[in-house]
C-alpha positions as CSV (number, residue, x, y, z in Angstrom):
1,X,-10.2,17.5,6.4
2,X,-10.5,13.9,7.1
3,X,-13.6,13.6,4.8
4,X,-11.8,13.7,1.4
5,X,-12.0,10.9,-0.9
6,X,-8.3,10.1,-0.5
7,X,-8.6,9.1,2.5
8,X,-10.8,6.7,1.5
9,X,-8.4,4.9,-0.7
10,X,-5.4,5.5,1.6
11,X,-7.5,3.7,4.0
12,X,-8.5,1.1,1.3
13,X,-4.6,0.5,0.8
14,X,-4.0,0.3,5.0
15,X,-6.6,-2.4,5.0
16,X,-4.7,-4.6,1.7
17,X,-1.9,-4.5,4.0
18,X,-3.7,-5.5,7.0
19,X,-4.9,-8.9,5.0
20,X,-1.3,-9.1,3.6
21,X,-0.1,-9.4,7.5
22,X,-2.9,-11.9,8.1
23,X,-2.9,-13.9,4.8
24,X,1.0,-13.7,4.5
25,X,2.1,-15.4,7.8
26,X,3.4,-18.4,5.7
27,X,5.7,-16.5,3.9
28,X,9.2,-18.0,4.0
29,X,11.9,-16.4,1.6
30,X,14.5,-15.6,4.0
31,X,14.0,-18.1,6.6
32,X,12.9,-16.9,10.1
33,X,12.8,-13.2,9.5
34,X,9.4,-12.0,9.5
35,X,10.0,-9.8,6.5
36,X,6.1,-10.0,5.5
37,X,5.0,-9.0,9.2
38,X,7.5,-5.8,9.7
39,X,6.7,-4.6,6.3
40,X,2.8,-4.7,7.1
41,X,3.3,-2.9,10.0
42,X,5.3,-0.5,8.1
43,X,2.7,0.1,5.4
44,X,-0.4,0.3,8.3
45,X,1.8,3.3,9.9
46,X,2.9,4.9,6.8
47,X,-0.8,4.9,5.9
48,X,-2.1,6.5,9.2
49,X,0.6,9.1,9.4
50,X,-0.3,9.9,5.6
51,X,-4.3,10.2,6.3
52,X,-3.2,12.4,9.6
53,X,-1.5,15.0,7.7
54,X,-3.9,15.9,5.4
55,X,-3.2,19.4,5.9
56,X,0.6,18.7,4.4
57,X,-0.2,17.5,1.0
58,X,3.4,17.2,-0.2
59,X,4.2,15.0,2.7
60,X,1.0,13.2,2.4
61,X,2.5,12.3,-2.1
62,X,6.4,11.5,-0.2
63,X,4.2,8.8,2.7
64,X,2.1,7.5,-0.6
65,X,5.2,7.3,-2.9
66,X,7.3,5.6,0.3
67,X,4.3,2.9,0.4
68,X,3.7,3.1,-2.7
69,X,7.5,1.3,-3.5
70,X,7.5,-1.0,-0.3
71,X,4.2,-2.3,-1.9
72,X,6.1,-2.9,-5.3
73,X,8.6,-4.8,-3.2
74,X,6.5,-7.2,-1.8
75,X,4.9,-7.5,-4.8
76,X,7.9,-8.6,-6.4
77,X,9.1,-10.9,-3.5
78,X,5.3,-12.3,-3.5
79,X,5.7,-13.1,-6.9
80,X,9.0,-15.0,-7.0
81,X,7.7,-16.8,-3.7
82,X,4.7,-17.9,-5.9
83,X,7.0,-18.9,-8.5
84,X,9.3,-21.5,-6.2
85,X,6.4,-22.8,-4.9
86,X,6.3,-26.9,-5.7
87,X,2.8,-26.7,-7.0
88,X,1.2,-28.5,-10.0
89,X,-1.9,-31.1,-9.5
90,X,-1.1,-32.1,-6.1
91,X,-0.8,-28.3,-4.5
92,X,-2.4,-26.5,-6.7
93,X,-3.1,-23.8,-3.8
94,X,-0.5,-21.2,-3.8
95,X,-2.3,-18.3,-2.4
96,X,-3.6,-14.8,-2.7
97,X,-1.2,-12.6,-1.4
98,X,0.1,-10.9,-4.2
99,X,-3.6,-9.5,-5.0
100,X,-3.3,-7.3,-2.0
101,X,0.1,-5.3,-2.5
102,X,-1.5,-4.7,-6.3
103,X,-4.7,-3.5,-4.6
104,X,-2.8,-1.5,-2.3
105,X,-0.7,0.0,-5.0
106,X,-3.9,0.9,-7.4
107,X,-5.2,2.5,-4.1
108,X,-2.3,4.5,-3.7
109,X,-2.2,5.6,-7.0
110,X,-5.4,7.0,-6.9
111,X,-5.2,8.7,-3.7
112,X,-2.3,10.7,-5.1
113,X,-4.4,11.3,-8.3
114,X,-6.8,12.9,-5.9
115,X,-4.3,15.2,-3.4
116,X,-3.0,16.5,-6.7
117,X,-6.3,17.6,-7.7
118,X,-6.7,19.2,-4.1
119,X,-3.2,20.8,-4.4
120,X,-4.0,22.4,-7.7
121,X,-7.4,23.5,-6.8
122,X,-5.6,25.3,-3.3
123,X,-3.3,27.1,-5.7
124,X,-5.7,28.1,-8.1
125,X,-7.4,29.4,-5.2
126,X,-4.8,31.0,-4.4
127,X,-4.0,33.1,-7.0
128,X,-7.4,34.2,-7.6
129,X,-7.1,36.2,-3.8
Protein backbone atom coordinates (compact mmCIF):
# COMPACT_ATOMS: atom_id res chain seq x y z
CA UNK A 1 0.00 0.00 0.00
CA UNK A 2 1.23 3.33 -1.07
CA UNK A 3 -0.81 5.08 1.63
CA UNK A 4 1.32 4.24 4.71
CA UNK A 5 2.94 6.90 6.62
CA UNK A 6 6.39 5.89 5.56
CA UNK A 7 5.98 6.83 2.54
CA UNK A 8 5.43 9.96 3.62
CA UNK A 9 8.69 10.48 5.15
CA UNK A 10 10.62 8.52 2.45
CA UNK A 11 9.08 11.00 0.21
CA UNK A 12 9.97 13.82 2.67
CA UNK A 13 13.66 12.53 2.48
CA UNK A 14 13.40 12.31 -1.78
CA UNK A 15 12.37 15.90 -1.66
CA UNK A 16 15.75 17.10 1.03
CA UNK A 17 17.67 15.60 -1.72
CA UNK A 18 15.93 17.29 -4.50
CA UNK A 19 16.81 20.83 -2.76
CA UNK A 20 20.35 19.42 -1.96
CA UNK A 21 20.67 19.03 -6.02
CA UNK A 22 19.30 22.52 -6.43
CA UNK A 23 20.82 24.35 -3.50
CA UNK A 24 24.20 22.42 -3.84
CA UNK A 25 25.28 23.21 -7.43
CA UNK A 26 28.18 25.36 -5.92
CA UNK A 27 29.69 22.69 -4.39
CA UNK A 28 33.40 22.40 -5.23
CA UNK A 29 35.53 19.74 -3.15
CA UNK A 30 36.89 17.74 -5.81
CA UNK A 31 37.11 20.17 -8.56
CA UNK A 32 34.90 19.46 -11.64
CA UNK A 33 33.24 16.24 -10.57
CA UNK A 34 29.75 16.81 -9.88
CA UNK A 35 29.85 14.63 -6.77
CA UNK A 36 26.76 16.68 -5.16
CA UNK A 37 24.56 16.20 -8.53
CA UNK A 38 25.21 12.27 -8.98
CA UNK A 39 24.62 11.61 -5.42
CA UNK A 40 21.21 13.51 -5.59
CA UNK A 41 20.24 11.56 -8.21
CA UNK A 42 21.21 8.57 -6.46
CA UNK A 43 19.31 9.35 -3.24
CA UNK A 44 15.95 10.55 -5.57
CA UNK A 45 16.17 6.86 -7.12
CA UNK A 46 16.95 5.01 -4.13
CA UNK A 47 13.97 6.73 -2.58
CA UNK A 48 11.49 5.84 -5.44
CA UNK A 49 12.54 2.29 -5.70
CA UNK A 50 12.23 2.07 -1.79
CA UNK A 51 8.49 3.70 -1.80
CA UNK A 52 7.71 1.15 -4.89
CA UNK A 53 8.45 -1.88 -3.03
CA UNK A 54 6.38 -1.46 -0.30
CA UNK A 55 5.34 -4.95 -0.41
CA UNK A 56 9.28 -6.09 0.30
CA UNK A 57 9.78 -4.46 3.67
CA UNK A 58 13.29 -5.84 4.17
CA UNK A 59 14.43 -4.45 0.95
CA UNK A 60 12.48 -1.31 1.55
CA UNK A 61 15.15 -1.05 5.59
CA UNK A 62 18.49 -2.28 3.01
CA UNK A 63 17.23 1.02 0.15
CA UNK A 64 16.64 3.30 3.60
CA UNK A 65 19.92 2.11 5.32
CA UNK A 66 21.85 2.54 1.61
CA UNK A 67 20.45 6.32 1.63
CA UNK A 68 20.46 6.52 4.87
CA UNK A 69 24.74 6.29 4.80
CA UNK A 70 25.08 8.26 1.34
CA UNK A 71 23.17 11.01 3.28
CA UNK A 72 25.75 10.74 6.22
CA UNK A 73 28.35 11.21 3.56
CA UNK A 74 27.33 14.29 2.24
CA UNK A 75 26.73 15.40 5.35
CA UNK A 76 30.12 14.98 6.36
CA UNK A 77 31.61 16.33 3.06
CA UNK A 78 28.99 19.38 3.45
CA UNK A 79 30.33 19.97 6.59
CA UNK A 80 34.08 20.16 5.93
CA UNK A 81 33.11 22.26 2.77
CA UNK A 82 31.43 24.71 5.20
CA UNK A 83 34.45 24.61 7.31
CA UNK A 84 37.16 25.68 4.35
CA UNK A 85 34.97 28.22 3.37
CA UNK A 86 36.83 31.89 3.71
CA UNK A 87 34.01 33.43 5.59
CA UNK A 88 34.04 35.76 8.51
CA UNK A 89 32.41 39.56 8.30
CA UNK A 90 32.86 40.01 4.67
CA UNK A 91 31.11 36.38 3.55
CA UNK A 92 29.31 35.61 6.14
CA UNK A 93 26.87 33.46 3.76
CA UNK A 94 27.96 29.98 3.63
CA UNK A 95 24.87 28.15 2.95
CA UNK A 96 22.22 25.75 3.83
CA UNK A 97 23.02 22.65 2.49
CA UNK A 98 23.95 20.58 5.22
CA UNK A 99 20.28 21.16 6.80
CA UNK A 100 18.90 18.95 4.03
CA UNK A 101 21.07 15.59 4.25
CA UNK A 102 20.20 15.89 8.23
CA UNK A 103 16.55 16.28 7.29
CA UNK A 104 16.77 13.63 4.94
CA UNK A 105 18.52 11.31 7.47
CA UNK A 106 15.78 12.15 10.48
CA UNK A 107 13.30 11.19 7.67
CA UNK A 108 14.80 8.14 7.02
CA UNK A 109 15.07 7.20 10.35
CA UNK A 110 11.61 7.44 10.95
CA UNK A 111 10.42 5.70 7.97
CA UNK A 112 12.29 2.61 9.15
CA UNK A 113 10.82 3.24 12.66
CA UNK A 114 7.58 2.79 10.90
CA UNK A 115 8.22 -0.42 8.28
CA UNK A 116 9.36 -2.13 11.47
CA UNK A 117 6.20 -1.48 13.16
CA UNK A 118 4.41 -2.84 9.92
CA UNK A 119 6.79 -5.90 9.85
CA UNK A 120 6.10 -6.82 13.41
CA UNK A 121 2.46 -6.22 13.22
CA UNK A 122 2.51 -8.76 9.65
CA UNK A 123 4.14 -11.31 11.92
CA UNK A 124 2.15 -11.03 14.78
CA UNK A 125 -0.52 -11.47 12.32
CA UNK A 126 0.77 -14.12 11.29
CA UNK A 127 1.09 -16.32 14.03
CA UNK A 128 -2.20 -15.63 15.26
CA UNK A 129 -3.65 -17.70 11.79
Amino acid sequence: MLQRIQTVWIFLAIIGAVFLFVTGQDFSLFGPVPFISVACVILVLFGFISILSYKDRKRQIQLNKISFMINALLLGLLAYWLLTLSGGIDFPEKGIEPVFPLLSIICLLIANVYIRKDERLVKSVDRLR
